[in-house]
N, CA, C and O atoms as CSV, one atom per row, in Angstrom:
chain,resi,resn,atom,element,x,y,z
A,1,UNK,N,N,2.555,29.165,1.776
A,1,UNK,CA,C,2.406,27.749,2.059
A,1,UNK,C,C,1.641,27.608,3.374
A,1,UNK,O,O,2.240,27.927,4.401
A,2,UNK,N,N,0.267,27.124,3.463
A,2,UNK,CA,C,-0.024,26.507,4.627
A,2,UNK,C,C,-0.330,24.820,4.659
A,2,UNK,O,O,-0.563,24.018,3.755
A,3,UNK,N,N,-0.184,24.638,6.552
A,3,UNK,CA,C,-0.029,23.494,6.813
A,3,UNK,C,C,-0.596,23.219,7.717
A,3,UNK,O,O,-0.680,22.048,8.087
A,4,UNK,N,N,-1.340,24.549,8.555
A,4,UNK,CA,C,-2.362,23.807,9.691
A,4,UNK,C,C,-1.253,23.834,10.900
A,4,UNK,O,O,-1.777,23.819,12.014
A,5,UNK,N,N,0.001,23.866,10.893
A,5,UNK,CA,C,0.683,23.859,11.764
A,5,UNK,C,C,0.722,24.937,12.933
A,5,UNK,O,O,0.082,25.987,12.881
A,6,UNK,N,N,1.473,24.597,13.907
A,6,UNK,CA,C,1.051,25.594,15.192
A,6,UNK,C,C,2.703,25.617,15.692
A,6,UNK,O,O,3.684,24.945,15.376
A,7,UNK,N,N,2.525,26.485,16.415
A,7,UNK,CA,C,4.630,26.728,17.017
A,7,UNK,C,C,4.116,25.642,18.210
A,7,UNK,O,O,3.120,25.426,18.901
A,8,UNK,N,N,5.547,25.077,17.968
A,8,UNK,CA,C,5.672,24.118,19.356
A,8,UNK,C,C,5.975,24.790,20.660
A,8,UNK,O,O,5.732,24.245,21.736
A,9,UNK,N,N,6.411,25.761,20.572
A,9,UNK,CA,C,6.944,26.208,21.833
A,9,UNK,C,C,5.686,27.099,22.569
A,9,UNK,O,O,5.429,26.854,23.748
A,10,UNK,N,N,4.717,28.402,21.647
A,10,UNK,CA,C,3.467,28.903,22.036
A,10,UNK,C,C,2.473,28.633,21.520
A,10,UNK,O,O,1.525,29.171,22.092
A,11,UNK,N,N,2.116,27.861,20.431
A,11,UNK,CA,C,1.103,27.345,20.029
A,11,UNK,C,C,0.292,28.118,19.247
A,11,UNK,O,O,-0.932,27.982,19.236
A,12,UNK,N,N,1.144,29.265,18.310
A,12,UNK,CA,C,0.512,30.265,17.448
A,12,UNK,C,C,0.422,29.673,15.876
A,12,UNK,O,O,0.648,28.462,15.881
A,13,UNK,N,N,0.230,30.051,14.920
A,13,UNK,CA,C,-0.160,29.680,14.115
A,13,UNK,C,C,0.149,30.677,13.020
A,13,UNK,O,O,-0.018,30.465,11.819
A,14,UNK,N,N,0.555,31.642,13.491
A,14,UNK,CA,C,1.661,32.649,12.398
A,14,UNK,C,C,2.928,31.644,12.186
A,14,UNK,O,O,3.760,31.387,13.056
A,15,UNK,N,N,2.915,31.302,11.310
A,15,UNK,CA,C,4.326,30.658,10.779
A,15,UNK,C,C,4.949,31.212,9.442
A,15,UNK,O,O,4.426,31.114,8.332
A,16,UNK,N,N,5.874,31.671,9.666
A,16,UNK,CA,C,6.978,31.583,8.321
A,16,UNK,C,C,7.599,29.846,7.629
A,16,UNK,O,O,8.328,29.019,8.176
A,17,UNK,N,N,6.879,29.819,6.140
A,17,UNK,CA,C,7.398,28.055,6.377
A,17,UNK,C,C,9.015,28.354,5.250
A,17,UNK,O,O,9.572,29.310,4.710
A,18,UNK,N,N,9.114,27.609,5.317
A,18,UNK,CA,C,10.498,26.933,4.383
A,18,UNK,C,C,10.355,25.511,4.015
A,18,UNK,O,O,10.342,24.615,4.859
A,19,UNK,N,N,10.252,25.321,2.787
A,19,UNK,CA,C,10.503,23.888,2.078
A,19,UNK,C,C,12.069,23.894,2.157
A,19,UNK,O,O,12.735,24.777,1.617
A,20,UNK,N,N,12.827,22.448,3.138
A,20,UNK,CA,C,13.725,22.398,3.154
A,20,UNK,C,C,14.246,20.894,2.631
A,20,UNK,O,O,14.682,20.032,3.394
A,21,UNK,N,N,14.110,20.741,1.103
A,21,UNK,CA,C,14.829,19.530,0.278
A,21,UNK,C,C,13.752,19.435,-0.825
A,21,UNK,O,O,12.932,20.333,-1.014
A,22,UNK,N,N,13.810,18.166,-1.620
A,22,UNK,CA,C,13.068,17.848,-2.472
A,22,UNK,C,C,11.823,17.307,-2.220
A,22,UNK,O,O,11.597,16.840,-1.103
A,23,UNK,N,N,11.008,17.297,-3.056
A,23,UNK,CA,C,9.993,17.113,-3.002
A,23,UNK,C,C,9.835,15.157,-3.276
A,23,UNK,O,O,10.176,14.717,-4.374
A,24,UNK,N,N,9.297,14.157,-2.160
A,24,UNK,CA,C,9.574,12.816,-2.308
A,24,UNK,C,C,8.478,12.416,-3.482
A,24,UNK,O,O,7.760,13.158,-4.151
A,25,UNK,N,N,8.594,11.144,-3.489
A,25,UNK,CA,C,7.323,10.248,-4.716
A,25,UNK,C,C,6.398,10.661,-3.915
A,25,UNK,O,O,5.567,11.148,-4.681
A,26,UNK,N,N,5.984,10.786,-2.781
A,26,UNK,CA,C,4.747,10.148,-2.430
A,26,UNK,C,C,4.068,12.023,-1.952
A,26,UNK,O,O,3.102,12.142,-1.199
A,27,UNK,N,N,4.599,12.925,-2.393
A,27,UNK,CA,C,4.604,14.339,-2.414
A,27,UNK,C,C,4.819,15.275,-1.375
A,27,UNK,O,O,4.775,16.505,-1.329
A,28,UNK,N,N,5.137,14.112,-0.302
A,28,UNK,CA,C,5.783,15.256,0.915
A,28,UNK,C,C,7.033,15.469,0.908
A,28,UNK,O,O,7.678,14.600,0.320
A,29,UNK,N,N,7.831,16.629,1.514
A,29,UNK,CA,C,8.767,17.431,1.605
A,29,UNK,C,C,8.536,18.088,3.145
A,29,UNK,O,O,7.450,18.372,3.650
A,30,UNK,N,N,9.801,18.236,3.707
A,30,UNK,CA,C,10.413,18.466,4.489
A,30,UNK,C,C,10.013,20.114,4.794
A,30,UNK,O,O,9.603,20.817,3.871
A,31,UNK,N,N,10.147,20.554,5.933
A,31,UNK,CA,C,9.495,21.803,6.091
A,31,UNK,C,C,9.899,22.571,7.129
A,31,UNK,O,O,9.342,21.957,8.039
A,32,UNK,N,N,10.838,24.062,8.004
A,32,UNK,CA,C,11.416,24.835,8.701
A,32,UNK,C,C,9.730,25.699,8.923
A,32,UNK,O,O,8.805,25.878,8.131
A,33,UNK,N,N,9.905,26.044,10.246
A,33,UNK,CA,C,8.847,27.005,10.327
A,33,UNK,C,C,9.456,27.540,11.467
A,33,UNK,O,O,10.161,26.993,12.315
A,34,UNK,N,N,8.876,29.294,11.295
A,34,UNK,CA,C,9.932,30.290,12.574
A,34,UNK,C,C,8.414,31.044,12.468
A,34,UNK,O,O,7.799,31.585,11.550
A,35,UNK,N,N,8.144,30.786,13.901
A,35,UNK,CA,C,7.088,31.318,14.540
A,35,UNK,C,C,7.031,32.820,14.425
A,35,UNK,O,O,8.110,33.392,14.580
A,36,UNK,N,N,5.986,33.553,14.186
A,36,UNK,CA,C,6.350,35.160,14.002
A,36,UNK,C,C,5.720,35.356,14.994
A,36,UNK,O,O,4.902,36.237,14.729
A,37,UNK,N,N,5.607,34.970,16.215
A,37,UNK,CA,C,5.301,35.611,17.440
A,37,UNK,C,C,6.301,35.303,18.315
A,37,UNK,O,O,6.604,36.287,18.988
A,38,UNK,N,N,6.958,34.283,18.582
A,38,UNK,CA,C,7.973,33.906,19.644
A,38,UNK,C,C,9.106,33.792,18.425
A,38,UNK,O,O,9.801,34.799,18.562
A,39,UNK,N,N,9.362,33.393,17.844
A,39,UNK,CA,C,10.649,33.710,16.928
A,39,UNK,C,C,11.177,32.071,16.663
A,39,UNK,O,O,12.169,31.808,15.984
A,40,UNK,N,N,10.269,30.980,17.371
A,40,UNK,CA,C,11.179,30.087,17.577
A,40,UNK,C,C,11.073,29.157,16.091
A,40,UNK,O,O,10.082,28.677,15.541
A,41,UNK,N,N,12.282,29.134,15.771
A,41,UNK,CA,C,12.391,28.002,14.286
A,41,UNK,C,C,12.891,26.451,14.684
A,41,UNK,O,O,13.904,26.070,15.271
A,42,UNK,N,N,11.566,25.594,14.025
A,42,UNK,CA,C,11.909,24.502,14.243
A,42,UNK,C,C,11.499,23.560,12.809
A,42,UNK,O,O,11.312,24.128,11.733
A,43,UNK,N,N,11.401,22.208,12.948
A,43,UNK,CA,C,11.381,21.143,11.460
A,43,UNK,C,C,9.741,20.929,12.088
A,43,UNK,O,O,9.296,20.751,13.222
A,44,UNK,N,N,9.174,21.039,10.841
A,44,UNK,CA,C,8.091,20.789,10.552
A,44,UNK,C,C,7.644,19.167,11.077
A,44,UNK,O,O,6.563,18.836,11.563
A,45,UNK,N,N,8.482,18.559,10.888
A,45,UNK,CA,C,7.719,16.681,11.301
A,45,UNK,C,C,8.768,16.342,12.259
A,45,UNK,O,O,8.117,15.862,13.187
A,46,UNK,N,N,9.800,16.309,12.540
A,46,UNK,CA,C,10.711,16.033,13.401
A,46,UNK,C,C,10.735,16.707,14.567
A,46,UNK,O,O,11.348,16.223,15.519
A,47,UNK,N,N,10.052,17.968,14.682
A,47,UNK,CA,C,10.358,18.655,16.021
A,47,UNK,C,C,11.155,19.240,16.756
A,47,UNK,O,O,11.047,19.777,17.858
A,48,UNK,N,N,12.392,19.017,15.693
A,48,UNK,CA,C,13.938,19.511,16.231
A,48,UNK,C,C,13.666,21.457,16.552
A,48,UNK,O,O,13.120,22.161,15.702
A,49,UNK,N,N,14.068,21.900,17.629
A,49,UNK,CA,C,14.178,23.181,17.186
A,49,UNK,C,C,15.675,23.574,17.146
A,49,UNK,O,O,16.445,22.755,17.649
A,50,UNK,N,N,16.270,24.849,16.555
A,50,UNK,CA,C,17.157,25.336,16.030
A,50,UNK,C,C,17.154,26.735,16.639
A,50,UNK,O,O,16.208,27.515,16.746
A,51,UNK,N,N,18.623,26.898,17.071
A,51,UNK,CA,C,19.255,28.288,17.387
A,51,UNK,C,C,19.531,29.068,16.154
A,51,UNK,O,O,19.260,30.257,15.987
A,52,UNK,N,N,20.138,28.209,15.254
A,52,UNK,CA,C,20.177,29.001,14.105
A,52,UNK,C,C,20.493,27.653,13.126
A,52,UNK,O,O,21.110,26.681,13.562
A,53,UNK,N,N,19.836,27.757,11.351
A,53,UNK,CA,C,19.646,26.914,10.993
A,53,UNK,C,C,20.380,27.503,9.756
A,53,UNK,O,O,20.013,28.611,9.366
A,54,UNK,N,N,21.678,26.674,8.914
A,54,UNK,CA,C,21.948,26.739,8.062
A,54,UNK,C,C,21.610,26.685,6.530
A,54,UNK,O,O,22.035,27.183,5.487
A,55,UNK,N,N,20.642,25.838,6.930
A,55,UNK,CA,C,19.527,25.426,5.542
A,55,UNK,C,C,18.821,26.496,5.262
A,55,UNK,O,O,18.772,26.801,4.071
A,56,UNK,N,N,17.972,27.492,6.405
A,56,UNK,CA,C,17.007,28.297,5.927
A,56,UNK,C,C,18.138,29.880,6.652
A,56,UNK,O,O,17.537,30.926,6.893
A,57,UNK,N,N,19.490,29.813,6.869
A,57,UNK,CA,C,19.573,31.055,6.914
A,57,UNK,C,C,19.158,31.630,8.374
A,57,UNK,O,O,19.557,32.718,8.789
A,58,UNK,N,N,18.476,30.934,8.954
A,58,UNK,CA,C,17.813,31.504,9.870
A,58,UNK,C,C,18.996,31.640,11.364
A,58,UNK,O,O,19.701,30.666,11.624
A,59,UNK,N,N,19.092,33.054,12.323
A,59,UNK,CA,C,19.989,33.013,13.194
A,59,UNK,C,C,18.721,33.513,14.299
A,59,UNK,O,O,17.770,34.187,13.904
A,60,UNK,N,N,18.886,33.041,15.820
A,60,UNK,CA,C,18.186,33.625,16.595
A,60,UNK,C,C,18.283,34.994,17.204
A,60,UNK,O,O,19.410,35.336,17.561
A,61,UNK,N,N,17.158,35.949,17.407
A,61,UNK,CA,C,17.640,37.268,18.353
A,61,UNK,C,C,17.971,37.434,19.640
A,61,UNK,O,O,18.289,38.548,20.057
């Protein structure tokens, strides 16, 4: 899955994504991305970042 997206925290562009829910009418869906250079996992449109995220499994090192 790409999205053009960049890590909020270093601004890389290696991302691991995760579709996290359904897919809406208007064809967007919700999205987890964990940076594979700094590690940091956050929500794709919201910006939230996460220590560890139940939805995608994800725990920090």
């Amino acid at each position: 899955m790409q999205c053009g997206c960049h890590c909020i925290k270093c601004g890389s562009t290696k991302l691991k994504s995760e579709q996290v829910g359904e897919i809406e009418s208007d064809g967007y869906f919700d999205i987890h991305h964990t940076c594979e250079k700094c590690n940091t996992h956050f929500d794709h449109l919201e910006g939230d970042v996460f220590d560890s995220c139940k939805v995608c499994g994800y725990e920090s090192s």
